[in-house]
C-alpha positions as CSV (number, residue, x, y, z in Angstrom):
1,X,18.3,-14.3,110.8
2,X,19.9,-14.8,107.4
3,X,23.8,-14.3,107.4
4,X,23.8,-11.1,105.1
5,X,21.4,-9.3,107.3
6,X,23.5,-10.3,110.2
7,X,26.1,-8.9,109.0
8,X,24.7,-5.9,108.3
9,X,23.8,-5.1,111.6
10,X,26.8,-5.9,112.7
11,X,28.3,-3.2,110.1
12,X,25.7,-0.4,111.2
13,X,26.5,-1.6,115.0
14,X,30.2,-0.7,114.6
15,X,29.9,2.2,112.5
16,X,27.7,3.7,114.9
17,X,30.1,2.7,117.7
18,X,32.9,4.1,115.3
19,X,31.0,7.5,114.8
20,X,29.9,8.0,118.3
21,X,34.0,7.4,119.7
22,X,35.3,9.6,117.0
23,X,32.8,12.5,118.1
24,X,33.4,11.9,121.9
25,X,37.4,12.1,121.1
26,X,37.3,15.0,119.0
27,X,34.9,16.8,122.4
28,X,37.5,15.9,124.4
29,X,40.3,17.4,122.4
30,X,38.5,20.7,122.0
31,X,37.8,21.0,125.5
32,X,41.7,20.0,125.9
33,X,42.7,23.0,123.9
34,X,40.1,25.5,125.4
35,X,41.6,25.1,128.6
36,X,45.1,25.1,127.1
37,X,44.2,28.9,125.4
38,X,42.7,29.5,129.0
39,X,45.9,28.6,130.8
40,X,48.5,30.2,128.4
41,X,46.5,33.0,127.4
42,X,44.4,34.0,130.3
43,X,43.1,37.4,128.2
44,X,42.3,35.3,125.2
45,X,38.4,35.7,124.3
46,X,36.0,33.3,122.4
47,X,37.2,35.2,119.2
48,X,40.6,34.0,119.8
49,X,39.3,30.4,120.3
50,X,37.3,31.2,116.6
51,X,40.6,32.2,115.1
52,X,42.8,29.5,116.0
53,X,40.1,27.0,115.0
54,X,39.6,28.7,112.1
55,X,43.0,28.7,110.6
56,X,43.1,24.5,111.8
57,X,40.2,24.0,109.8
58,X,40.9,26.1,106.8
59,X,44.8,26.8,107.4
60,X,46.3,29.9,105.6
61,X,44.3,29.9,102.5
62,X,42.1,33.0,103.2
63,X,45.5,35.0,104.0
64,X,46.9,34.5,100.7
65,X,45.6,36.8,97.7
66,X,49.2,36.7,95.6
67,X,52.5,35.8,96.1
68,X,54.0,39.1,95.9
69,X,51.6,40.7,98.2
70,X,52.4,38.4,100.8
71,X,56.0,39.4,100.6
72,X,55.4,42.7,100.3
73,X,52.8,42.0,103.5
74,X,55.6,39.7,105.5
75,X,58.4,42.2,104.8
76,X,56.6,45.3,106.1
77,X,55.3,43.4,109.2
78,X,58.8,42.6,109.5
79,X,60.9,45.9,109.6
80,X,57.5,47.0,112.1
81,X,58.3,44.4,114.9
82,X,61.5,43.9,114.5
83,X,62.2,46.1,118.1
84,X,59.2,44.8,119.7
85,X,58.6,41.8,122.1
86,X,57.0,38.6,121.0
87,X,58.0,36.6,123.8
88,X,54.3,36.6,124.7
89,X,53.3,34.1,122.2
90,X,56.1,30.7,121.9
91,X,58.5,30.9,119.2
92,X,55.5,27.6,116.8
93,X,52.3,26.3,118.3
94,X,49.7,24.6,116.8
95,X,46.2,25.7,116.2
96,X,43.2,24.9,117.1
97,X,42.7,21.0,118.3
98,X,43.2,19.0,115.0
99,X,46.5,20.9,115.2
100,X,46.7,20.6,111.0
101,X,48.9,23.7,110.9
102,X,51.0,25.6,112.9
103,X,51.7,29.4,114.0
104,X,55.2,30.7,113.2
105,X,56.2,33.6,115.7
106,X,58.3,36.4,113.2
107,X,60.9,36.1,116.3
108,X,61.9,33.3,114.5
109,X,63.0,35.5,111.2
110,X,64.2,38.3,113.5
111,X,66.1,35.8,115.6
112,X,67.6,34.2,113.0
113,X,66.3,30.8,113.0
114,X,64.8,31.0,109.9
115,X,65.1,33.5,106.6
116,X,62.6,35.7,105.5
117,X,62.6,33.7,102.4
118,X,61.9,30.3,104.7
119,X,58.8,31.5,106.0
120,X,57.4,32.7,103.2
121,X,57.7,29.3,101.2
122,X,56.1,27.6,104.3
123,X,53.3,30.4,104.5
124,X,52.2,29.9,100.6
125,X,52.6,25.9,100.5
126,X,50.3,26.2,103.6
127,X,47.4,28.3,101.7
128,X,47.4,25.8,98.9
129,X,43.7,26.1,97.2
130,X,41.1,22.7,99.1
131,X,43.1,22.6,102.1
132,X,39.7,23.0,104.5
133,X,38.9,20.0,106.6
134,X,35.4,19.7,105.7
135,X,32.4,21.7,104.1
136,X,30.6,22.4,107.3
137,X,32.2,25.3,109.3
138,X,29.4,26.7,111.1
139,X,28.0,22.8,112.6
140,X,32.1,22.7,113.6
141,X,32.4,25.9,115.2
142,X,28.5,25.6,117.0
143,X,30.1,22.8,118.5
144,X,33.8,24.2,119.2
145,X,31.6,27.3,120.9
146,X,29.1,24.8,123.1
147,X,32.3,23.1,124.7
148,X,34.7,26.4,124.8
149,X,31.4,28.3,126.8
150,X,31.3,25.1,129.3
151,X,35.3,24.9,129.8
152,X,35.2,29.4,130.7
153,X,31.5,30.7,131.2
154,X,33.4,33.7,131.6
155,X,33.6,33.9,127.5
156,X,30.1,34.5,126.9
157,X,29.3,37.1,125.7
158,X,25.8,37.5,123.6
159,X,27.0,40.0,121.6
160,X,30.3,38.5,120.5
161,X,28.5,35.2,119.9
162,X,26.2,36.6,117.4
163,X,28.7,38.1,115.5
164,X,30.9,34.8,115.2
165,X,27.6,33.3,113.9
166,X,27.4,35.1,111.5
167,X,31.4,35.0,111.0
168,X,30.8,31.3,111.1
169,X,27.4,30.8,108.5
170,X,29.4,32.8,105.9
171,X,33.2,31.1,106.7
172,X,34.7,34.1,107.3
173,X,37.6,35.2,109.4
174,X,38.0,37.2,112.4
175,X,41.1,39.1,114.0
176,X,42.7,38.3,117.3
177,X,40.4,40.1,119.9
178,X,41.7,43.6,121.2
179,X,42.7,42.0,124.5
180,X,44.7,39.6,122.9
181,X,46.4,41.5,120.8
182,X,47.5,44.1,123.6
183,X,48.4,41.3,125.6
184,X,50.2,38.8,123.7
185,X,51.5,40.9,120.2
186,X,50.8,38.2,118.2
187,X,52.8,38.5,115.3
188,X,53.4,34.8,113.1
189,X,52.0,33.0,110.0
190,X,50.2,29.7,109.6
191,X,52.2,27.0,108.3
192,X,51.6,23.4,107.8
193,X,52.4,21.2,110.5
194,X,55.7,19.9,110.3
């Protein structure tokens, strides 16, 4: 075999290797944080594994229409929790298993440990335009779905399915589910990672 074809073989060999660990990784991470959202949020449905996902792979981006809006939006969400209990959810997690952005509990305004004006800077640098990790959300979320299905049978639901299908074909958003958000009061924005 000549050297240059040898090489090439070599090249495919490894990338294939390359691709093949990189998938196998990413599985195991996903499965990781399916049974993470199963642990710390027991009421949590396979919407609520979508959304978190969701805002890892596209981050805040679909949140944000204008500046001032979002302001306006933060402020009123504000003065509406401000005497209620978020304990439920902890104070920044990440989302989804890439964990490229995180969720900022408003306790953290209400508490204190950051202004109003803080997380509102972190909120719009995190729904800069191109943010999305890749141009295939429905082939990420099939997958995300498979492995989230295998880690809780108790999440399937055919109905619910079919409708985050078509959530995912068209890259839209979904809420929290209803049990979650009686549950958990889930009340925070999505910033970049820090």
């Amino acid at each position: 075999m000549k050297p240059n074809k040898w090489i090439c073989k070599l090249f495919l060999l490894c990338l294939t290797v390359a691709l093949f660990s990189s998938c196998h990784n990413e599985d195991k991470l996903i499965r990781q944080m399916c049974e993470d959202m199963h642990t710390r949020y027991p009421q949590a449905t396979l919407q609520d594994i979508y959304k978190t996902c969701y805002q890892d792979y596209f981050g805040a981006e679909h949140l944000l229409t204008d500046t001032a809006s979002a302001r306006k939006y933060l402020s009123l969400e504000l003065d509406e929790c401000r005497e209620t209990d978020m304990s439920a959810m902890p104070n920044e997690e990440p989302t989804g298993f890439r964990h490229r952005f995180s969720r900022i509990n408003l306790s953290n305004v209400v508490n204190g440990k950051l202004t109003e004006q803080q997380l509102l800077t972190m909120f719009i640098e995190a729904a800069a335009k191109d943010n999305a990790y890749g141009d295939n959300w429905t082939s990420e979320w099939d997958r995300i779905a498979t492995i989230a299905l295998k880690v809780n049978p108790g999440w399937r639901d055919p109905e619910l399915m079919a409708e985050l299908q078509a959530a995912a074909q068209t890259n839209r958003a979904v809420r929290h589910s209803n049990a979650f958000r009686k549950a958990y009061n889930p009340h925070y924005r999505i910033v970049k990672q820090r």
